[in-house]
N, C-alpha and C positions, 0 to 999 in steps of 0.2 A: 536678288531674290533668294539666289540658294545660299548665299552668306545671311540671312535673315531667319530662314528656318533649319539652318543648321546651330544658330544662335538660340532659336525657339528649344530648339531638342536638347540642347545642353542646360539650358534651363530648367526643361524638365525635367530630366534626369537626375541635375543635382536637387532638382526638390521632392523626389522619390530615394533617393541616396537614402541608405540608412545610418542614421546619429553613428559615430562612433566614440568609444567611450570618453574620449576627451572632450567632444560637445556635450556630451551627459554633464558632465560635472558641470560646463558652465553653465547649462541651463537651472535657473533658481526659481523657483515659487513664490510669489507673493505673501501670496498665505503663510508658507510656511516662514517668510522671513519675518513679517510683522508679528507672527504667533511669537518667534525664536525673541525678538526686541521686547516683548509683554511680558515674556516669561522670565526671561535671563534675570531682571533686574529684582523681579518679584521670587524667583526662588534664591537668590540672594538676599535678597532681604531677608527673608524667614529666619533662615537660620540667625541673621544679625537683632532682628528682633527678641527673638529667645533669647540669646545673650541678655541682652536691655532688661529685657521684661525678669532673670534669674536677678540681675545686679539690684531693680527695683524691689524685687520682692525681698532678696535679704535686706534688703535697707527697714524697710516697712517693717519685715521681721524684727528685725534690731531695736525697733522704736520703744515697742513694750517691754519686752525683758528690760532694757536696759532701765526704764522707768522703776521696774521691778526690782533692778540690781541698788538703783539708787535709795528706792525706799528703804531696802533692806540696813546698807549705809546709814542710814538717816535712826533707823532702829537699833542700830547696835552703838551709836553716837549715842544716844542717849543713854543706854545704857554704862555708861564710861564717867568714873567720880575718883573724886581725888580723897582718901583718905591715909593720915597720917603722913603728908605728904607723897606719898605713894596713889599711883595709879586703878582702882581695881576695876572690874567689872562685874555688875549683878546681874549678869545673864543668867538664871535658874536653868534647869536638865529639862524641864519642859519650852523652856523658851530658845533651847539649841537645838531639840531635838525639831521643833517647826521651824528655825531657821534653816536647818539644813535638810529637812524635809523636801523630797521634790520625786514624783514618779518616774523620771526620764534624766534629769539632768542631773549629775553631782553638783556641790555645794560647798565651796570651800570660806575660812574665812579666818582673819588676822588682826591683830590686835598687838602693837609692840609702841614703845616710844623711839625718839630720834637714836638712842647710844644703841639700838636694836636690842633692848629687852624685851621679850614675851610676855604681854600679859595674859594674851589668851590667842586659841586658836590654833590654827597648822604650824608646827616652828618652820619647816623652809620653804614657806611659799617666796615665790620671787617681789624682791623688795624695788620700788618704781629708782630709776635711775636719778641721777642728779639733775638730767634737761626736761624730765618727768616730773618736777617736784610743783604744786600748786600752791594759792593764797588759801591762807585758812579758812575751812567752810564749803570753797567747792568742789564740787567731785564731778573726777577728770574719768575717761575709761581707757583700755588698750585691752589687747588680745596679744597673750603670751602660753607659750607653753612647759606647762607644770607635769612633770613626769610621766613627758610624752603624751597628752594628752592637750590640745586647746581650748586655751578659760578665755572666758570674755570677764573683766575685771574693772571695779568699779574702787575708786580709792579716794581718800581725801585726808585732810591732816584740821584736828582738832585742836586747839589752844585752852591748855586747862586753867591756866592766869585768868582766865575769864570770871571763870566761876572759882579761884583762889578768896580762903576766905584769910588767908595769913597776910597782914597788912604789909605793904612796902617790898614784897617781894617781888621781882625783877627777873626771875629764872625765866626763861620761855621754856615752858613742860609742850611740850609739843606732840599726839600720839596721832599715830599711825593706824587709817582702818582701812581695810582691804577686805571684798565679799568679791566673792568670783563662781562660775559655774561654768559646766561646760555646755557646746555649741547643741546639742540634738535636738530641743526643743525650735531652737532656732533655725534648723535644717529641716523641722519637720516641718515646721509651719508655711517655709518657703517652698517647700515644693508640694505643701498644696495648696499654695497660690499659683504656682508652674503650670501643675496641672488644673486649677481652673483656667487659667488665660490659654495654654497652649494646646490641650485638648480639644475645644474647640475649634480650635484652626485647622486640625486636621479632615474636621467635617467643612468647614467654611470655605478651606482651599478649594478641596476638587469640585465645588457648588461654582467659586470662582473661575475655575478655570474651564467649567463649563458653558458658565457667561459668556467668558474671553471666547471662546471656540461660535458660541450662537452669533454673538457680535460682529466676528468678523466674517464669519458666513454671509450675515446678512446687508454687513456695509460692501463687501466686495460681488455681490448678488447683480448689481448693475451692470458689472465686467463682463459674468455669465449671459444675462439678456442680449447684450451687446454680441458678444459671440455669434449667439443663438439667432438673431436675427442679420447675421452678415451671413452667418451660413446657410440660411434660408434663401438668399438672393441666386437669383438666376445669372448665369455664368456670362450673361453680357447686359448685365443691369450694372451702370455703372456712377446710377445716381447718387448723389449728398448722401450722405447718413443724416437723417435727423439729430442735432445736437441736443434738442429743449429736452428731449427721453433722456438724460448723462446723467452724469454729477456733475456739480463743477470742477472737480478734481479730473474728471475724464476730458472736457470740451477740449483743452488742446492736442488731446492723442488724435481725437472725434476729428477735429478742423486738418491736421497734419494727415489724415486719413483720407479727406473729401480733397486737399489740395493732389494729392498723388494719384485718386482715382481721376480727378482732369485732366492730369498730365496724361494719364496713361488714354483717357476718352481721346486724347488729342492726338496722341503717336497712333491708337487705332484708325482714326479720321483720314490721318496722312499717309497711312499706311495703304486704306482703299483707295485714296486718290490716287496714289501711286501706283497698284496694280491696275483701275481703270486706265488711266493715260498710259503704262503698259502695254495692257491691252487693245487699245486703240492705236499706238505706235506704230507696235510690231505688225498690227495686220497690213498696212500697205506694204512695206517690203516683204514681207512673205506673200503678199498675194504677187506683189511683180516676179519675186521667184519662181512663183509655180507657174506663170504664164510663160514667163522664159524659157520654163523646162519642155513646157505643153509645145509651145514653137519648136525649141530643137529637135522634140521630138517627130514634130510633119516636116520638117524641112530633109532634102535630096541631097542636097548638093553639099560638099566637105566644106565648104567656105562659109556657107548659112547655119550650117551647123556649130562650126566655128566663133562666127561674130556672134549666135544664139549664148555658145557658152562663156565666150569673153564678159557679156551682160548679167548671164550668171553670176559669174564671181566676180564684177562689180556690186551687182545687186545685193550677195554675201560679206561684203566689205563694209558697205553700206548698213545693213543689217546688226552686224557685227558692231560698228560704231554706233549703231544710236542703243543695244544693249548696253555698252559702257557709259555711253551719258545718263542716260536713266540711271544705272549703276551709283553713278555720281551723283546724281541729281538725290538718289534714297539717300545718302550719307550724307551732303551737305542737309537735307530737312531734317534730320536724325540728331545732326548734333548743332553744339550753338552756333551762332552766326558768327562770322568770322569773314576777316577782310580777304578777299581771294583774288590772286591773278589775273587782268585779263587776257582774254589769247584775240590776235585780231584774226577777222575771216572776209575770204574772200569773196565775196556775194556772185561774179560770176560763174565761178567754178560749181559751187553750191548749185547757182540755176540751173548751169549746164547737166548737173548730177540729178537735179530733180527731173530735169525732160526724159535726160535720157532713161530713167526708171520708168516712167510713165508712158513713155511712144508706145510700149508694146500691149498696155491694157488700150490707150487710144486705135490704134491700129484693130485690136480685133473685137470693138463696140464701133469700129467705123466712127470715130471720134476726130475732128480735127483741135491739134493740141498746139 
């Protein structure tokens, strides 16, 4: 029994022990961990979407200009006639001065045949490479830069045999158009597409993540009731939890709960029976004790007194040994069952031990025993 509530007190103790900072750490939050797994992924994102959503938008951006860049191609194409064999262009000074018209963006543009004569236009704008070169008619684009500065560029290669009105001739007159402009119109336009879509988000997010915070408040709200009603129970109420009030996410915490308060219903159970039978044990030899001592103490004679205390500490021997069996008896119901030795006993001695305990309550109730 004193190895049981010395066991009791150390129990308590460590469960009044105060955390020290190494349990701190291990202890984790729920909340906070499902918040931390919602969040992580989605403020990663964000920023990866902005990327997407700038690459989208220059794209989108790119689509009209460059329709724009083509027209323009398509315009100075026609402008472009063969006379005297020779190449010319009849672009008039009001029909340059709107081609290269633009509020924001420069406007460049070229005009040469294959041997690289200039018929018109910037003389060194960059001329497309040889793995750059197209079929006649369509127009190709690339982004290069032109004295430090980057043109988005539209080119294509006209065939003037087409329209040759000199019979049988065979030359391939081949010219060169190139119209280019630089990027700002195209940077303007993207970022304000940027900032339609991503300004936004900056109101959208924390709306969101305030969602995320009421949601898990409120899915994890069950855990709190749960709490709240285990803490309400009276300190020897050691009934079922109701499971059907759970979630199903919780019923096996709930069942792994209600199997441990059994177990623990059942050590308590065993635990009174053991102090009862205890109690009931010990009181016959402590009462033959005290009769023992009561006798020694009326008796006269050294020898009465003598035999009184020889009975004594029998009767302390006695006493003594069925503490230890009890003893044994709590530890064997304590732990699991287990095959144990048996000891054999001698039933007379035993009797002989029980009378002689017992003559001296017979004796003074005038008891024949």
């Amino acid at each position: 029994m004193n190895r049981n509530r010395s066991t009791g007190a150390t129990s308590a103790a460590t469960e009044h022990k105060p955390l020290n900072v190494q349990d701190e750490k291990l202890q984790r939050s729920l909340f906070g961990e499902i918040l931390d797994w919602m969040l992580a992924p989605l403020l990663l994102l964000w920023p990866l979407s902005i990327a997407v959503t700038y690459l989208v938008a220059k794209s989108i951006a790119n689509q009209p200009f460059d329709r724009a860049l083509e027209d323009k191609v398509l315009v100075i194409a026609q402008q472009v006639k063969e006379f005297d064999g020779q190449a010319i262009t009849q672009l008039s000074k009001p029909a340059r001065d709107i081609l290269r018209a633009d509020d924001i963006d420069s406007v460049y543009f070229q005009i040469k045949n294959l041997k690289g004569d200039l018929i018109d236009g910037d003389l060194d704008f960059p001329a497309p490479s040889e793995d750059e070169t197209t079929a006649s008619g369509d127009i190709q684009f690339k982004n290069v830069n032109f004295k430090g500065i980057d043109l988005r560029i539209a080119y294509t290669y006209i065939d003037l045999n087409k329209n040759s009105k000199t019979p049988g001739s065979e030359d391939k007159r081949q010219i060169l158009i190139q119209v280019g402009e630089t990027l700002e119109k195209r940077a303007v336009l993207a970022n304000e597409i940027i900032k339609g879509v991503v300004l936004p988000q900056f109101v959208i997010l924390p709306v969101a993540l305030a969602l995320i915070w009421f949601a898990l408040s409120r899915g994890l709200s069950p855990l709190a009731e749960l709490q709240q009603r285990i803490r309400a129970r009276r300190p020897d109420d050691l009934s079922p939890i109701d499971s059907r009030q759970v979630p199903e996410e919780i019923t096996p915490l709930v069942t792994s709960l209600n199997e441990m308060l059994e177990r623990l219903a059942q050590t308590i159970e065993i635990q009174k029976r053991f102090i009862a039978d205890a109690a009931h044990q010990m009181k016959t030899p402590l009462a033959g004790m005290r009769m023992q001592a009561e006798l020694a103490l009326r008796q006269t004679e050294q020898e009465e007194i003598h035999r009184s205390l020889l009975q004594l500490s029998t009767s302390s021997e006695a006493a003594t040994r069925l503490i230890n069996q009890l003893l044994t008896l709590a530890r064997a119901e304590n732990q699991t069952p287990a095959t144990r030795p048996l000891e054999q006993v001698n039933l007379n001695e035993l009797a002989m031990q029980v009378v002689r305990d017992w003559i001296p309550a017979s004796f003074a109730k005038k008891i024949d025993l």
